[in-house]
N, C-alpha and C positions, 0 to 999 in steps of 0.2 A: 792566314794566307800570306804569302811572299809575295815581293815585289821582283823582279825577273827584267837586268837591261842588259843589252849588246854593248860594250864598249867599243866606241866610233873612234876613240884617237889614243896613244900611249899617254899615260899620266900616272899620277898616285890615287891609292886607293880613295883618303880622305878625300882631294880635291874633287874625284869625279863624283864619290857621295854628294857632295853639296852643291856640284850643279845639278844634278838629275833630281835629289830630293828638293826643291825648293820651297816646298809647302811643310818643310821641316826644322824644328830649330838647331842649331847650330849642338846644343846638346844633349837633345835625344838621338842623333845622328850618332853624336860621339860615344853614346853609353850604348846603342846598339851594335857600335865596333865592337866595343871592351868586353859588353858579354858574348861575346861569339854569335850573333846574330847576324854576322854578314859570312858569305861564303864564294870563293872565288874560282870558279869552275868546279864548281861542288867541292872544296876545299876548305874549310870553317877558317879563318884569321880575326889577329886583335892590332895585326898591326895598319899602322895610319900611314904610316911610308908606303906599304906593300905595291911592289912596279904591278899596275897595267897596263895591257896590252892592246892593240886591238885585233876584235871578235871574241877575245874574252866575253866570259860571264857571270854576272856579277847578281846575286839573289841578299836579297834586306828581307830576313823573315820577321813572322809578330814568337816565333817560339823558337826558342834555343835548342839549337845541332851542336853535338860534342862529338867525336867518335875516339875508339879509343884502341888501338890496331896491335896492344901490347897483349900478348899471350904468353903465359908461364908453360914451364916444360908440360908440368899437372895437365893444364888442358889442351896442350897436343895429342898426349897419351889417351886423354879421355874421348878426345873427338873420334878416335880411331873406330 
């Protein structure tokens, strides 16, 4: 299950992790960056700088989101 918050003020991604997760440690926070476990308006990131905003939104899942939006000629042709 995911965690699911509104962000109330512009900041970095890491910084607003750690105030909102506070019953979290400092490095299961960080390795849930790094595997693509955080996602930023349904956008997966690894990065700890990444600007937000607010009313952004910001999802900490327990299960890894990849997507992968790269298609070969091969399967344009195929989906036809």
């Amino acid at each position: 299950m995911a965690e699911k918050f509104e962000v109330k003020k512009d900041s970095t991604l890491l910084v607003f992790l750690f105030e909102v997760l506070k019953g979290w440690s400092n490095k299961k926070i960080k390795e849930r960056l790094k595997e693509s476990y955080v996602l930023v308006n349904g956008i997966s990131t690894t990065k700890h700088n990444f600007p937000i905003y607010i009313h952004d939104s910001v999802e900490v899942g327990t299960t890894k989101r990849v997507y992968n939006y790269t298609l070969s000629f091969r399967d344009t042709i195929r989906n036809r």
